[in-house]
C-alpha positions as CSV (number, residue, x, y, z in Angstrom):
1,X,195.9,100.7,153.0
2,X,193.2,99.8,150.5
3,X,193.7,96.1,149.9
4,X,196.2,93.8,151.0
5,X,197.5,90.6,148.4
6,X,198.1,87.7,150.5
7,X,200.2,85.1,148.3
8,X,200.6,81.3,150.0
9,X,203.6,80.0,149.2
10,X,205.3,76.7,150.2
11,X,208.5,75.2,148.2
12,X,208.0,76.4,144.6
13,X,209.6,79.5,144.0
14,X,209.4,79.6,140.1
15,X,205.6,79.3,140.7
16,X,206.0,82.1,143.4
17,X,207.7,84.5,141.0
18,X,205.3,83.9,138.1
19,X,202.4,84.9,140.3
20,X,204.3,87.9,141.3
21,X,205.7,89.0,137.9
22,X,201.5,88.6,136.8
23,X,201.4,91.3,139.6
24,X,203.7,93.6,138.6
25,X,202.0,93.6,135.1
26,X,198.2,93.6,136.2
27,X,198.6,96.0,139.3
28,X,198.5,100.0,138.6
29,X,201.1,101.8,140.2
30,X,198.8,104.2,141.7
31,X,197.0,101.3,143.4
32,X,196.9,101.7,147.1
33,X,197.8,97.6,147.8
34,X,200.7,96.2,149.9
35,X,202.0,92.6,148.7
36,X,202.0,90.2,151.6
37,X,203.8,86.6,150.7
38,X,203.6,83.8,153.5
39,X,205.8,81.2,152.8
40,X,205.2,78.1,154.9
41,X,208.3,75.4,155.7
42,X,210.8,78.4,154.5
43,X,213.2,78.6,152.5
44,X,216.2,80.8,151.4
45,X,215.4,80.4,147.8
46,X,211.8,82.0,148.5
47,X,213.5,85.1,150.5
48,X,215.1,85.6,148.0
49,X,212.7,85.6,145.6
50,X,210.8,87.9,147.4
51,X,213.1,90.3,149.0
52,X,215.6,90.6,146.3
53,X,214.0,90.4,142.9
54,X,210.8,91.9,144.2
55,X,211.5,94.7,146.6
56,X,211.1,97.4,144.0
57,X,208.8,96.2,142.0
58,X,206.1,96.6,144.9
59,X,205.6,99.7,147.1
60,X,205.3,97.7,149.9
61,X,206.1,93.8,150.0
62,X,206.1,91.8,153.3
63,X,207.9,88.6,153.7
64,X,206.1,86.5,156.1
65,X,208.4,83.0,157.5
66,X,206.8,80.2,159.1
67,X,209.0,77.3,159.9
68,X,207.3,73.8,159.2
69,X,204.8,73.4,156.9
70,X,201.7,74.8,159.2
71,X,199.2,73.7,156.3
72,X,197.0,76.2,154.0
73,X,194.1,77.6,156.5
74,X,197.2,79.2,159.6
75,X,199.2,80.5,156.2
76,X,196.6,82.2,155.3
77,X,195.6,83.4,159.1
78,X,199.3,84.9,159.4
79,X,198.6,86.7,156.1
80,X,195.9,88.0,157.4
81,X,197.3,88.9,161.0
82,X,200.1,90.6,159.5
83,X,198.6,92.5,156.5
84,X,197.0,96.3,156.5
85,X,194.6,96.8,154.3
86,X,190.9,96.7,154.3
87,X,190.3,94.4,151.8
88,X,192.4,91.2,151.7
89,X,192.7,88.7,148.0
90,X,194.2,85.4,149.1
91,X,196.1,83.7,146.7
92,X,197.8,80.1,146.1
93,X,201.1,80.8,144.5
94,X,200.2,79.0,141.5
95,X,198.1,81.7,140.4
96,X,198.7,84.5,137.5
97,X,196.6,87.3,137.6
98,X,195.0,89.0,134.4
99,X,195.3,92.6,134.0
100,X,192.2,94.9,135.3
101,X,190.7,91.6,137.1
102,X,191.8,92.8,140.8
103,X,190.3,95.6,140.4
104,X,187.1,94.8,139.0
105,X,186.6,92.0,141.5
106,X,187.2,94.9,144.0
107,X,185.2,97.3,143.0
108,X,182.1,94.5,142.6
109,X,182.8,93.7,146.1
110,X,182.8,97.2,147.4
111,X,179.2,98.4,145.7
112,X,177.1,94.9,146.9
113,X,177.9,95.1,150.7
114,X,175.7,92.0,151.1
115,X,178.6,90.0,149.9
116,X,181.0,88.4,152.5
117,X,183.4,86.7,150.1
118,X,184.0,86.8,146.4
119,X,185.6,84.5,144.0
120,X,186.5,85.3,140.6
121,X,186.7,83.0,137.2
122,X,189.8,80.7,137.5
123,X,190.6,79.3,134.4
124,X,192.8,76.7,133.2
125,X,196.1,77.8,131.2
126,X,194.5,76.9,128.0
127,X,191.9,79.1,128.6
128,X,189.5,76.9,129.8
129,X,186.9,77.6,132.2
130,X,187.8,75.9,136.0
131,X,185.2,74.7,138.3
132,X,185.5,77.2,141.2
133,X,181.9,77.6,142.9
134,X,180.3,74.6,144.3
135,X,177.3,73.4,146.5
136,X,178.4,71.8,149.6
137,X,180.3,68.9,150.2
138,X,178.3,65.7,151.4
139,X,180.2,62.4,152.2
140,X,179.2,60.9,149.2
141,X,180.4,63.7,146.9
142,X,183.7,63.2,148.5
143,X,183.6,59.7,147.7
144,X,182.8,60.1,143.9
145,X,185.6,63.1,143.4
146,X,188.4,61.0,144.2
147,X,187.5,57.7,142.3
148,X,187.5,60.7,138.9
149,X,184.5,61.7,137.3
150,X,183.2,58.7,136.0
151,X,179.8,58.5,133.7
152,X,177.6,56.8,137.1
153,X,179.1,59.5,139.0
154,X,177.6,62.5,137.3
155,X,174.6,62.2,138.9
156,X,176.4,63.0,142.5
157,X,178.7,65.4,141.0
158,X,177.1,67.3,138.6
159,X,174.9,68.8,141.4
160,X,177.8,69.7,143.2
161,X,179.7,71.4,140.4
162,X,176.7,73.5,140.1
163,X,176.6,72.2,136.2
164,X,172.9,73.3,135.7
165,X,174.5,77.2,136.3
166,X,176.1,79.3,133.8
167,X,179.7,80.7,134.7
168,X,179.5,83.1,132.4
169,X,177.2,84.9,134.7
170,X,177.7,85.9,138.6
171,X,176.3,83.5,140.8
172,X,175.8,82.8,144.5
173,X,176.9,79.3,145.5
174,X,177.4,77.6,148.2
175,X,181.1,78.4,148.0
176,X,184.0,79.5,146.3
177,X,187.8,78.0,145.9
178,X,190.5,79.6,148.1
179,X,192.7,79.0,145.7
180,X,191.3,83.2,145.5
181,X,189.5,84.6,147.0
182,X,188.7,88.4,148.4
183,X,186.8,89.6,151.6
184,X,187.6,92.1,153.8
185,X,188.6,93.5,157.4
186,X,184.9,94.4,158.1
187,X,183.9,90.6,157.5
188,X,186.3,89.0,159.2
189,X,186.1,91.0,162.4
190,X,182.3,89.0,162.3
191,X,182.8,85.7,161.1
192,X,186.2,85.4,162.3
193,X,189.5,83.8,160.7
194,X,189.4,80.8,159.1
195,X,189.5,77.7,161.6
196,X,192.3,76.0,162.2
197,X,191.5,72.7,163.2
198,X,191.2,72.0,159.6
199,X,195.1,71.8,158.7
200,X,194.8,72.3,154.5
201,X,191.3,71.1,153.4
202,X,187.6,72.2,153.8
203,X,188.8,75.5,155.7
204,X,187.9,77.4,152.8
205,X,184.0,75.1,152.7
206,X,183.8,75.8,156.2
207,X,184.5,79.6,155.9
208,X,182.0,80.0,153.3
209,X,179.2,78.5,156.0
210,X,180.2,81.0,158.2
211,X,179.8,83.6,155.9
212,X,176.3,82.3,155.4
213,X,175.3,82.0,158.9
214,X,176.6,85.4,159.4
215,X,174.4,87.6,157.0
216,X,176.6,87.7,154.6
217,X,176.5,86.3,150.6
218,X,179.5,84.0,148.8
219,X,179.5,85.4,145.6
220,X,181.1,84.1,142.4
221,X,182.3,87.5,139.9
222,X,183.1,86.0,136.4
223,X,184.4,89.5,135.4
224,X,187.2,88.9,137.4
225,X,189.2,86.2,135.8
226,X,192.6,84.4,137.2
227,X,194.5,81.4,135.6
228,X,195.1,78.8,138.0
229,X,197.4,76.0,137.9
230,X,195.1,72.8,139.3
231,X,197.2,70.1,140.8
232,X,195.2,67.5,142.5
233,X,197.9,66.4,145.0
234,X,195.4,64.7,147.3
235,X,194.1,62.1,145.0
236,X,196.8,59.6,143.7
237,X,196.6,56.8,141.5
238,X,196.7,54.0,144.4
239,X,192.9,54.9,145.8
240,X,192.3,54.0,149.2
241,X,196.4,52.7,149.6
242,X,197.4,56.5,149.0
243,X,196.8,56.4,152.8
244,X,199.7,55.0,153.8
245,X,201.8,56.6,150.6
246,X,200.9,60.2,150.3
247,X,201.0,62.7,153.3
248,X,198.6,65.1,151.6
249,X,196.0,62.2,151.5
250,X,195.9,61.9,154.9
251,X,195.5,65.2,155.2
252,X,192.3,65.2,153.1
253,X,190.6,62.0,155.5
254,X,192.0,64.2,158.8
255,X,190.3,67.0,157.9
256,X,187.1,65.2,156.2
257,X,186.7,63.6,159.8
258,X,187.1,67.1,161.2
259,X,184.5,69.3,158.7
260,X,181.9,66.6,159.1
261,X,182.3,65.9,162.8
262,X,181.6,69.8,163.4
263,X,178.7,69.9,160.8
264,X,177.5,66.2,160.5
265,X,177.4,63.5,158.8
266,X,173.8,63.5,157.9
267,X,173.1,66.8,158.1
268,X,171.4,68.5,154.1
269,X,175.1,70.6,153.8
270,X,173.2,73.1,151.7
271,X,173.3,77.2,152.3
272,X,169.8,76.7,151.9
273,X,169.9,75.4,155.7
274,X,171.6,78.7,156.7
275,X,170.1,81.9,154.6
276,X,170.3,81.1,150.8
277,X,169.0,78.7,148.4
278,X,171.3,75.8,147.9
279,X,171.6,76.4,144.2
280,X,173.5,78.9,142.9
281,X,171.5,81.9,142.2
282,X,172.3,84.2,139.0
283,X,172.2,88.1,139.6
């Protein structure tokens, strides 16, 4: 098996069977690929979805049940655990792929076998381009990207959203969103899966490190373009009272504390520190 899709999917199945139908559209049918959907606090409705309305649209389609919600980063884990191919592209379910862009991003990834993990262009449903490669997070960043993107807060998070880069062009960043992502068996047998302590956020920050402190580049492949629906679940409209009111909130301060007690709160979080320069760099 060539490349395994690995969709995450928790309680939306409309959004589940849009990515899937983008699938079906974009995905040759002489492309070696097996479809593997994990679908975290499970449901009937997404069974269904996937083992009735989808089990001939795919040659192969695996339908992957966990219980409770077990959080993005041990989704993604089972995916992997339980898919065959070499390569794996993780996907959020909100994602629609464009015809030609898995194989493209593919292909890029198979000739440059410096890179460790590639991200294509997300964009926004309008057609806009979607901030998808960053520098790395520092406590302050963190701080200015859920009080919004005010006008004395460009100066922290301009920097971070690589703004000086163009995305027009590949780049190397610090890292890329998981909303999508693509590595592969070779990688991961290396750097290992993605950690676990980190329930939902920063797993996909702290995956990209380890890709850097293992030899390996994060790449960014604007040739490969996805839409992506962007919800921002974590940051509500009550500030710091969303603590006590929204669950994925805590989540985000749980596993802030966690990503920073393993790196540091002081320490430059820059790939520059591991093997890289810090700023994205344009092939």
């Amino acid at each position: 098996m060539m490349l395994s899709v690995i969709i995450l999917s928790y309680r939306n199945p409309a959004l589940l069977r849009l990515c899937l139908k983008s699938l079906v559209a974009a995905l040759p049918k002489d492309f070696n690929y097996e479809i593997v959907v994990v679908d975290n606090a499970t449901r009937s409705e997404t069974r269904n979805v996937v083992c009735d309305e989808f089990k001939e649209a795919f040659r192969s389609i695996k339908f992957v049940p966990i219980k409770k919600n077990s959080g993005y980063t041990r989704g993604i884990n089972e995916g992997i655990s339980a898919a065959q191919g070499e390569y794996f592209l993780a996907l959020n379910q909100d994602i629609v792929v464009l015809k030609g862009a898995v194989e493209k991003l593919l292909l890029y990834f198979k000739d440059h076998l410096e890179i460790g993990l590639i991200g294509p262009e997300l964009l926004n449903f309008n057609g806009t381009h979607q901030d998808s490669y960053f520098r790395f997070y520092t406590p302050v960043t963190i701080f200015y990207r859920r009080i919004g993107y005010l006008p004395f807060a460009r100066r922290i998070l301009d920097p971070f959203l690589l703004r000086e880069t163009d995305p027009s062009k590949v780049q190397k960043p610090d890292w890329v969103s998981g909303a999508a992502f693509m590595t592969s068996r070779e990688a991961i047998k290396k750097v290992g899966l993605l950690d676990e302590k980190l329930f939902h956020y920063f797993s996909d920050v702290d995956w990209a490190r380890r890709f850097w402190e293992n030899g390996y580049q994060v790449v960014y492949y604007p040739e490969a373009k996805f839409y992506h629906y962007l919800g921002r679940s974590s940051k509500g409209k009550l500030l710091i009272f969303d603590i006590f009111f929204n669950q994925t909130t805590r989540w985000h301060i749980k596993d802030f504390w966690r990503y920073f007690r393993k790196y540091g709160f002081l320490t430059r979080h820059s790939a520059r520190n591991i093997s890289q320069p810090s700023h994205a760099t344009t092939y």
